[in-house]
N, CA, C and O atoms as CSV, one atom per row, in Angstrom:
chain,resi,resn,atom,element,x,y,z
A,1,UNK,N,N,154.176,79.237,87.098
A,1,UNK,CA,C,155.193,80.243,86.884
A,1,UNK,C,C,156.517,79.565,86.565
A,1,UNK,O,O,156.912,78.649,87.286
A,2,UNK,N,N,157.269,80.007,85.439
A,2,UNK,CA,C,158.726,79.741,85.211
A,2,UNK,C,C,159.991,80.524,85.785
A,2,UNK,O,O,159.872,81.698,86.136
A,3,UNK,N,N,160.951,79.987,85.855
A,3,UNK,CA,C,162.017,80.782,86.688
A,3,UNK,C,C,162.047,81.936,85.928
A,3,UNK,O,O,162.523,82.845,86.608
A,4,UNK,N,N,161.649,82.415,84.451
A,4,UNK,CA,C,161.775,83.238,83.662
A,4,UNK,C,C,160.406,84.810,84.524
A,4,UNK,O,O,160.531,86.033,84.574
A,5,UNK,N,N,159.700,84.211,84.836
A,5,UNK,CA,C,158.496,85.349,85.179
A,5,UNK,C,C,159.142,85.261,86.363
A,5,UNK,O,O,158.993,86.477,86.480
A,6,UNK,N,N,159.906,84.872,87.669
A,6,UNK,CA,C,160.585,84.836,88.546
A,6,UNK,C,C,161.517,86.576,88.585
A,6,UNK,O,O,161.386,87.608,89.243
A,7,UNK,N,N,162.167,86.242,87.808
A,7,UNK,CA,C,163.275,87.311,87.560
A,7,UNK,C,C,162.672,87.950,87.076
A,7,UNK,O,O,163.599,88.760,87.076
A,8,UNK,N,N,161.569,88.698,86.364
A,8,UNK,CA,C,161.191,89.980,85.953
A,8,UNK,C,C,160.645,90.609,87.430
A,8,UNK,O,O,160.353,91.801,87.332
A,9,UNK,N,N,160.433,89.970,88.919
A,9,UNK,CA,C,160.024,90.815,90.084
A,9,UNK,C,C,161.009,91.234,90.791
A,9,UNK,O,O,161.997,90.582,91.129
A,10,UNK,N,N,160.728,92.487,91.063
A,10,UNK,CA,C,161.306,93.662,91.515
A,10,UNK,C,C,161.635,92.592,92.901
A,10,UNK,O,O,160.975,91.617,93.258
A,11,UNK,N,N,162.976,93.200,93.553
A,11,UNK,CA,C,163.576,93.195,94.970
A,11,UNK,C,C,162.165,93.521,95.876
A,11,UNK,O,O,161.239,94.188,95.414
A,12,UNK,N,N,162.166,92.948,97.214
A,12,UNK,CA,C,161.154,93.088,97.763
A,12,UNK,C,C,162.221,94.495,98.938
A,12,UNK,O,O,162.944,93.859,99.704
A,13,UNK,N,N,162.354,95.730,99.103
A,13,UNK,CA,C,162.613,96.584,100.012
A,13,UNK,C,C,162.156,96.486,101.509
A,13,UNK,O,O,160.954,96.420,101.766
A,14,UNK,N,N,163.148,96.477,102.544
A,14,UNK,CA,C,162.491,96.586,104.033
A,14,UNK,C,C,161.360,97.976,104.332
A,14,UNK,O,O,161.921,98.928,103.790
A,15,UNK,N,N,160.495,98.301,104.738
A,15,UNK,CA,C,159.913,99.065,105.345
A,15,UNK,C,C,160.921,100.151,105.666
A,15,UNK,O,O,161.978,99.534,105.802
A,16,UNK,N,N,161.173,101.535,105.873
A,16,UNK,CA,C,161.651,102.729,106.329
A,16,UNK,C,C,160.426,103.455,107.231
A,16,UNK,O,O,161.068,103.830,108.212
A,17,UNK,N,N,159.325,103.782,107.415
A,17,UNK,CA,C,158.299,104.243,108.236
A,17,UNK,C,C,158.367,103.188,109.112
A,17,UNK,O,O,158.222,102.000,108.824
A,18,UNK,N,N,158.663,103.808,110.525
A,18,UNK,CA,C,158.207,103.559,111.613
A,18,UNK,C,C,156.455,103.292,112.060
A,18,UNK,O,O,156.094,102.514,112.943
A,19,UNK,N,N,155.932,103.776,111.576
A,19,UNK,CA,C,154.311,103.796,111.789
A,19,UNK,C,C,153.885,102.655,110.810
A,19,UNK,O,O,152.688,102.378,110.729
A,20,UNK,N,N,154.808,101.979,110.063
A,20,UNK,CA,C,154.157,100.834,109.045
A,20,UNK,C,C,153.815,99.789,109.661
A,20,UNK,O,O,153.114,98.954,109.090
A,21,UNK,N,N,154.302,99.589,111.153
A,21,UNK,CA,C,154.408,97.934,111.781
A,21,UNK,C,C,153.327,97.622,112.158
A,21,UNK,O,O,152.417,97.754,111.340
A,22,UNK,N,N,153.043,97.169,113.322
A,22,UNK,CA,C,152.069,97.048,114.058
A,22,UNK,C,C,152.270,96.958,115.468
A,22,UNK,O,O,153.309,96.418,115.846
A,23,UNK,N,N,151.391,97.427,116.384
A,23,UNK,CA,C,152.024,98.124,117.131
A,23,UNK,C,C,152.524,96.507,118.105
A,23,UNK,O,O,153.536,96.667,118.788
A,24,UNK,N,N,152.027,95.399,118.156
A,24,UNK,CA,C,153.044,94.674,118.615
A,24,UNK,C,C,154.380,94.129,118.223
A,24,UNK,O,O,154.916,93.278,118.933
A,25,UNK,N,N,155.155,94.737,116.731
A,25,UNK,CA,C,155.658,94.546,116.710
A,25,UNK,C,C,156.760,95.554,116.864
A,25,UNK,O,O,157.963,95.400,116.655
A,26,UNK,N,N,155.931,96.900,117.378
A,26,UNK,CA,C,156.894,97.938,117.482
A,26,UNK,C,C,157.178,97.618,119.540
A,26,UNK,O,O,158.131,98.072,120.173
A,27,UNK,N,N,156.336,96.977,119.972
A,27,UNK,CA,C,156.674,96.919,121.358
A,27,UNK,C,C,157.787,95.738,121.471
A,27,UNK,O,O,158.587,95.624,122.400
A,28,UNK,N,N,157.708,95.113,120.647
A,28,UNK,CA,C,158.959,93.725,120.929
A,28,UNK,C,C,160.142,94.892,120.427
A,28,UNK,O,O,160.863,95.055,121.411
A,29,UNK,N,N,160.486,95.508,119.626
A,29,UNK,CA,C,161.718,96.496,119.167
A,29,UNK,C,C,161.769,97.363,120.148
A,29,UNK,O,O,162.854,97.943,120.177
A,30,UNK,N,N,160.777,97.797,121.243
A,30,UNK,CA,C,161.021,98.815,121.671
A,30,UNK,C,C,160.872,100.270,121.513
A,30,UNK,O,O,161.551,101.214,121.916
A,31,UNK,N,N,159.761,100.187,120.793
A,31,UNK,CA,C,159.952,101.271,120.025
A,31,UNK,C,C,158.379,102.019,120.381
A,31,UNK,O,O,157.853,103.039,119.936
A,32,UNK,N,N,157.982,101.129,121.261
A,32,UNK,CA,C,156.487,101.610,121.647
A,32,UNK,C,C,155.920,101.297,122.725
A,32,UNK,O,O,156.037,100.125,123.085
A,33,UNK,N,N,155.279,102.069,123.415
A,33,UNK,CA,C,155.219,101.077,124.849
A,33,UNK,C,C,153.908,100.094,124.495
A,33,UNK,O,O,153.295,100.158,123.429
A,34,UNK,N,N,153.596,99.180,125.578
A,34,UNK,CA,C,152.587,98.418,125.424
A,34,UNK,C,C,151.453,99.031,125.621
A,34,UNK,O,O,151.696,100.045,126.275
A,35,UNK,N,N,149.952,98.908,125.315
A,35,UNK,CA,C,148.966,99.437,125.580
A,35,UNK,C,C,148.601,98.825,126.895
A,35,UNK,O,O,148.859,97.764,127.462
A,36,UNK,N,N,147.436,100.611,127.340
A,36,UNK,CA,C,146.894,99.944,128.724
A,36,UNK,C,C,146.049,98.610,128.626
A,36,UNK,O,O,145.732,98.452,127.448
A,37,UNK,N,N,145.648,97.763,129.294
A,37,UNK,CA,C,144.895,96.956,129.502
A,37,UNK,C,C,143.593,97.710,130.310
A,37,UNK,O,O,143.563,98.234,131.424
A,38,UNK,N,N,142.579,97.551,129.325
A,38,UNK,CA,C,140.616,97.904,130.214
A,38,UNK,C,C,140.374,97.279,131.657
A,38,UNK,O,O,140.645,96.164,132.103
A,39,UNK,N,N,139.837,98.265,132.165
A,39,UNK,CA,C,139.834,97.362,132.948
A,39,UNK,C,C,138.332,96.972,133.196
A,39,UNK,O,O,137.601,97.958,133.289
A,40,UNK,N,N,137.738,95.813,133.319
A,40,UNK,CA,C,136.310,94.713,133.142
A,40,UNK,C,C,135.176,95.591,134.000
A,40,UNK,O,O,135.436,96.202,135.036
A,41,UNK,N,N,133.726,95.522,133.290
A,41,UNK,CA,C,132.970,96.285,133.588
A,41,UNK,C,C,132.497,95.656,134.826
A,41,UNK,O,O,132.450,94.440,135.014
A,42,UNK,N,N,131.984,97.009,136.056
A,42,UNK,CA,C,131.686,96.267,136.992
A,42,UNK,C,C,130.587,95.397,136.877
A,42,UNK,O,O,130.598,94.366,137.551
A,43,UNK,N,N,129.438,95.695,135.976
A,43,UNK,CA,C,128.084,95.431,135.937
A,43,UNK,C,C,128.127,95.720,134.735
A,43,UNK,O,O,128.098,96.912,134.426
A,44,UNK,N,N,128.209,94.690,133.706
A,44,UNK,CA,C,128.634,94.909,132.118
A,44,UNK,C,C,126.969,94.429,131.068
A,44,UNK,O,O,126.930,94.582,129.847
A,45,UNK,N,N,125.793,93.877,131.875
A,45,UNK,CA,C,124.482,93.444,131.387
A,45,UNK,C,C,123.701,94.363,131.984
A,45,UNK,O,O,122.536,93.968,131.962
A,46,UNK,N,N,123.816,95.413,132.510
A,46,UNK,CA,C,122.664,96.201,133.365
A,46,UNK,C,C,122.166,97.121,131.732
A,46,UNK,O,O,122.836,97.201,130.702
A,47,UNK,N,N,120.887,97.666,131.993
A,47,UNK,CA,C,120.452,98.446,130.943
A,47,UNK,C,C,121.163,99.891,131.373
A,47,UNK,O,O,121.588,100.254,132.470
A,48,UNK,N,N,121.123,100.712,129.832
A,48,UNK,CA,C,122.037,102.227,130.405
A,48,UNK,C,C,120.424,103.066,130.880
A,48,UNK,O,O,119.227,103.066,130.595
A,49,UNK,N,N,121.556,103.805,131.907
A,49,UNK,CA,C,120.382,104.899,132.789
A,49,UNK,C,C,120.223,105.977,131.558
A,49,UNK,O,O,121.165,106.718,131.278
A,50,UNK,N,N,119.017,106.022,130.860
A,50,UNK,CA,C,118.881,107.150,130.329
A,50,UNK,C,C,117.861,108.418,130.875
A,50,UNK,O,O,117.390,108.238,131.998
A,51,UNK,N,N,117.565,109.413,130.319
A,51,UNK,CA,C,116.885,110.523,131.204
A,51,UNK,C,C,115.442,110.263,131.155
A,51,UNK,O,O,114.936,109.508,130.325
A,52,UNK,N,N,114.765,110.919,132.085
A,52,UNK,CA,C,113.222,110.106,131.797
A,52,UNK,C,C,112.395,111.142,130.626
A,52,UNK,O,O,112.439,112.370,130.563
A,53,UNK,N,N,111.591,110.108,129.684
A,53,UNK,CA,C,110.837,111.064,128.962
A,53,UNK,C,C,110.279,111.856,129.211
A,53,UNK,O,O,109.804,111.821,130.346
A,54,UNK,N,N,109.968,113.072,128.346
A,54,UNK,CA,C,108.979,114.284,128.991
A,54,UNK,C,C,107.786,113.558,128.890
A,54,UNK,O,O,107.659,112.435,128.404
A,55,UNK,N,N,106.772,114.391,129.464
A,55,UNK,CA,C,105.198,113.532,129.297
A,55,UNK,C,C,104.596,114.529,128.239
A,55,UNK,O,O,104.798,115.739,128.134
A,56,UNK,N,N,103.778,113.675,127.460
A,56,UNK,CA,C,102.864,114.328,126.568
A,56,UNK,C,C,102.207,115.173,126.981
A,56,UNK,O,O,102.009,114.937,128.173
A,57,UNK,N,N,101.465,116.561,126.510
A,57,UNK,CA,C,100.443,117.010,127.218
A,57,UNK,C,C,99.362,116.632,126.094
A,57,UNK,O,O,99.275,117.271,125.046
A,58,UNK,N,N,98.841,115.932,126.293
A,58,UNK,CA,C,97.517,115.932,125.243
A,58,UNK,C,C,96.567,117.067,124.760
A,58,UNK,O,O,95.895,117.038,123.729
A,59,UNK,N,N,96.647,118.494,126.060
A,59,UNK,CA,C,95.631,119.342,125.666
A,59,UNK,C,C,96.350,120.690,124.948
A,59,UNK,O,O,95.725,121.693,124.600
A,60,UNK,N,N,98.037,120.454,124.783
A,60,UNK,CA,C,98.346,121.045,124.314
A,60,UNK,C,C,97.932,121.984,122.648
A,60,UNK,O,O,98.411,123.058,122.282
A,61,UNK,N,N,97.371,121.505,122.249
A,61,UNK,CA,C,97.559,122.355,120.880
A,61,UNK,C,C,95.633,122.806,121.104
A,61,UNK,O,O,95.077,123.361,120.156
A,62,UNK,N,N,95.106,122.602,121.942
A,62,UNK,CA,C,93.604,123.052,122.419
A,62,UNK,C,C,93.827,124.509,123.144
A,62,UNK,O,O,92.867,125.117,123.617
């Protein structure tokens, strides 16, 4: 690039939307509170309790 293709780019403008940042950078301004922190599973490898299957009836359609 030459200083010539330089000067044909537009001014770079600050942001005006509030919702453009991210939200840590809206908490350093103040402008957002911090998020909660999770809190750690008690038992985070256990399998999930699901409901028990119905049972087949095999003589059903007899």
């Amino acid at each position: 690039m030459t200083e010539d293709d330089l000067s044909d780019q537009h001014p770079v403008q600050p942001r005006v939307d509030e919702a453009a940042a991210d939200l840590g950078t809206m908490v350093e301004l103040g402008m957002a509170d911090e998020p909660p922190v999770p809190s750690p599973s008690i038992a985070p490898f256990l399998e999930p309790q699901w409901p028990p299957k119905a049972e087949v009836d095999p003589y059903d359609g007899s």
